[in-house]
Structure formats: C-alpha cells, structure tokens
C-alpha positions in Angstrom: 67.1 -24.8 15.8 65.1 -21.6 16.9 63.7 -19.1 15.4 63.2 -15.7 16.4 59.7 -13.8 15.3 58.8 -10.3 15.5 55.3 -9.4 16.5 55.7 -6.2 18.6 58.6 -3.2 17.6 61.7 -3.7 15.2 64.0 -4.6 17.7 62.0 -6.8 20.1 62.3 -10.8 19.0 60.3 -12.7 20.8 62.4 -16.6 20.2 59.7 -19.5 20.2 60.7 -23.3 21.0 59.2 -25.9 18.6 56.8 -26.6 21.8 55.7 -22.9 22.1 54.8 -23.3 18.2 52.8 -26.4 18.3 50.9 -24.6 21.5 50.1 -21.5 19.3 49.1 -23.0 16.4 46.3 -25.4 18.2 45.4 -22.5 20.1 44.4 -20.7 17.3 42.8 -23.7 15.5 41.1 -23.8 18.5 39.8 -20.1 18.8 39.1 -20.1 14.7 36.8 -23.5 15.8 34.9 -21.4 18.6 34.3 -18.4 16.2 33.2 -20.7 13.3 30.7 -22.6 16.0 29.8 -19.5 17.5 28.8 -17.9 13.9 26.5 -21.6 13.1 24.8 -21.0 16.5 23.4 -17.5 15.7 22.7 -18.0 12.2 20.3 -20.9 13.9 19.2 -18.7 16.6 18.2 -16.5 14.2 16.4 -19.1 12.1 14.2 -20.0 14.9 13.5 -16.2 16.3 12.3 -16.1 12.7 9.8 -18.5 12.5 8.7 -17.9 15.3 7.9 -14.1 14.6 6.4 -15.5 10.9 3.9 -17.7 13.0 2.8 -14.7 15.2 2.3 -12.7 12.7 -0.1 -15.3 10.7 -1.6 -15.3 13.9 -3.0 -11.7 13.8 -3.9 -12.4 9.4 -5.4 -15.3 9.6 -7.4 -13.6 13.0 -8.8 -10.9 10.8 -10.5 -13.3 8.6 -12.5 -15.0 11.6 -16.1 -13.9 12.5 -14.9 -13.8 16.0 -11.3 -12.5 16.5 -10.7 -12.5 19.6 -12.1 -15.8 21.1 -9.2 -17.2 18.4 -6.9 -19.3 20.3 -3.2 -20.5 18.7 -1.6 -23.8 19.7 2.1 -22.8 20.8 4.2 -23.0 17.5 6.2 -25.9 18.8 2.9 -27.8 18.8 2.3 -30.7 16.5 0.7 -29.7 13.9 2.2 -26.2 13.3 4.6 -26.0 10.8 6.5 -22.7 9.6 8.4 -23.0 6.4 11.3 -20.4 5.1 10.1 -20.1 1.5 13.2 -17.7 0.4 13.1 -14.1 -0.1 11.6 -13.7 3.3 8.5 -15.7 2.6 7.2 -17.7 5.1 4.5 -20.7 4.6 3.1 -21.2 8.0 0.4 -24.1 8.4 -1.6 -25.1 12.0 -4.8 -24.9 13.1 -7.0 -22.2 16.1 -9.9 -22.7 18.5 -12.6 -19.7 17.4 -16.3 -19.5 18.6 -18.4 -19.4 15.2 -21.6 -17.3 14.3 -23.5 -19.5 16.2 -21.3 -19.2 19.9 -20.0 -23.0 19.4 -16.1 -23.6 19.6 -15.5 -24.8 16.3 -11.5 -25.8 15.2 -10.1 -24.4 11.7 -6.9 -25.5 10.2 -5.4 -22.5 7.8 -2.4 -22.3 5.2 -0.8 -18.6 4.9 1.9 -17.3 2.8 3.7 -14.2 4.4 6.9 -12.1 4.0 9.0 -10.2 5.8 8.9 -6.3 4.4 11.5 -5.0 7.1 11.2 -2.7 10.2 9.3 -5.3 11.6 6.4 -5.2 8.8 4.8 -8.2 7.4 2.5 -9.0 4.6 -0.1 -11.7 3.7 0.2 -13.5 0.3 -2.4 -16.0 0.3 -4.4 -17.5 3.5 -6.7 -20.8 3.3 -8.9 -22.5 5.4 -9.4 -26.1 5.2 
C-alpha cells in the first residue's frame, strides 16, 4: 500500500515507499539526537567559561586585600586545590590558595574562601572573602 504526502504545493504528491518512511523517520530521530547533544554541550561549555571567569574575578578581590598585590601569584584553576562552586542566583564560592610576598619581603602562601556574584555586563561583586 502507498501513500501519497503533500509537503510542497496542492497538487504536488510526493508518494513514499514503506522503506523511504522508515529512512525519514530515523533521520530525523537522528537530527533531533544531534540538536538535543548539541544543546547539553553548550549549556556545559558555558558552565565551565563560568567558573572560570568566577575564579578570575576572585583573583583581582581577594588581590586587593593583600599587602602586596601584585607579587600575588594564582595556581591555574584546574589546579588541585582550587575549587569554584555555582551557589545559584549567580553566586559563586570559589576556594584555592596564592603565592604573595608579606610585609616582611618573604613568600609566604595563603589559602582564601570568597563568595561572589555575577551582576551582569561583565560586573562582579564580593560577598564575603576569608583567609585561612
């Protein structure tokens, strides 16, 4: 048995064997699969993109609170040790340690805990920082 669909102008049947249909609808399975894995993979992307911009950005807060800014030196983020932690309503707890010279010129290594969120147009705030 055939069937005839329509997909273009009245008039213009387009007749599909039972072979055709099985073809179609796996191809669009298929293409609905992609789309669903392609929408996962960004939403991850942007997860990481993220955190990673959280811990750069308690980079620069948790730098203002040193006695020596600039000699601060961050482990990359991917570093054990470093941990960033989506809190919800663009919060961020980021946790890790620096390398800073203290008041008396000697290397000295700090661990710190900051809370900060996300205010939009690329604008972050600190909650809370600690050092241990």
């Amino acid at each position: 048995m055939e069937i005839s669909y329509s997909f273009f102008k009245p008039g213009f049947a387009v007749s599909l064997s039972s072979s055709q249909k099985l073809f179609l609808k796996k191809f669009c399975a298929g293409y609905l699969l992609l789309i669903g894995f392609i929408i996962l993979v960004d939403k991850i992307w942007d997860s990481h993109l993220d955190k990673s911009m959280a811990y750069l950005a308690a980079q620069d807060f948790v730098s203002d609170h040193l006695v020596r800014p600039p000699s601060a030196e961050f482990p990359p983020w991917s570093t054990s040790g470093i941990e960033v932690e989506y809190l919800g309503r663009h919060r961020y707890l980021v946790s890790g340690y620096l390398d800073s010279l203290n008041t008396f010129g000697n290397i000295q290594r700090s661990s710190y805990t900051c809370i900060i969120r996300y205010v939009g147009a690329g604008e972050w705030v600190d909650e809370k920082i600690t050092f241990e």
